[in-house]
N, C-alpha and C positions, 0 to 999 in steps of 0.2 A: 386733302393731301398737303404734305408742306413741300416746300421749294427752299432751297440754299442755293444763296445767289451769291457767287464769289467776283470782282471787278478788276481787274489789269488797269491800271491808267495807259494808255496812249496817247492823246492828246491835252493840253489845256494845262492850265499851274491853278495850285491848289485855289489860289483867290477864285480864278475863275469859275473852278467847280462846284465852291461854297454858294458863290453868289446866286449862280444859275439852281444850285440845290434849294438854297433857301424860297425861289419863288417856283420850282415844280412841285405835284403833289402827287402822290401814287396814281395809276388810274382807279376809277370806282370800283370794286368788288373785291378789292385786293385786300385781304387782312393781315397786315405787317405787323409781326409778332417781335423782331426786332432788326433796327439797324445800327450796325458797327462801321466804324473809321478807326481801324489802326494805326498804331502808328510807327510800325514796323512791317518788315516781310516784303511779301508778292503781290499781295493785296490790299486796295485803296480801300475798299467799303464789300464788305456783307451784310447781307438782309436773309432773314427768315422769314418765308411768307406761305400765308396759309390761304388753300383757294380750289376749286373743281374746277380752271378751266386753266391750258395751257395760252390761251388767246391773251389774257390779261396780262400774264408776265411777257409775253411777245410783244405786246403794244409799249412797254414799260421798257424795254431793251431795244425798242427803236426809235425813243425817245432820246437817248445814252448811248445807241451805238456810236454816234463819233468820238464821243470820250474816251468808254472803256473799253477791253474785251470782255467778254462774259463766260462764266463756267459755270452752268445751271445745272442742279441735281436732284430728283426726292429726296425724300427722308422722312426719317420717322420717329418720335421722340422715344429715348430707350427705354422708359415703359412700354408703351407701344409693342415698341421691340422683341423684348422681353414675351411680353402676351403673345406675341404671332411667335417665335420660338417654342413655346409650352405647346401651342396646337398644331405646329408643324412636328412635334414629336409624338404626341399621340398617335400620330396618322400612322 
């Protein structure tokens, strides 16, 4: 299943979130498919990450909860998508 993980900054200035980013590493089993830093908007960083257990992205946003807020969501890529639409229509 993939996760889309959107981040508020509330605490910290950008040096300091680089810094601390630069020496954290995802936890183990996490297959991060991409991370973005824009640099614009509501959002400091999204990550796309692919995984069967919600424990892992839990442990990873308690890492980070004093930084950010977090708005965590499934998803699904629009192929995917797409394919579960064609057999939700069959039915």
């Amino acid at each position: 299943m993939l996760f889309i993980t959107m981040c508020k900054v509330k605490a910290g200035t950008m040096q300091e979130r680089i810094v601390r980013r630069a020496q954290w590493e995802f936890p183990e089993g996490m297959n991060v498919l991409a991370e973005y830093w824009p640099l614009g908007g509501e959002y400091s960083v999204i990550t796309i990450v692919e995984g069967d257990s919600v424990a892992r992205m839990m442990a990873a946003i308690i890492a980070w909860d004093d930084v950010f807020d977090f708005t965590i969501t499934p998803a699904v890529t629009a192929k995917d998508g797409l394919c579960l639409a064609q057999q939700m229509m069959k039915s």
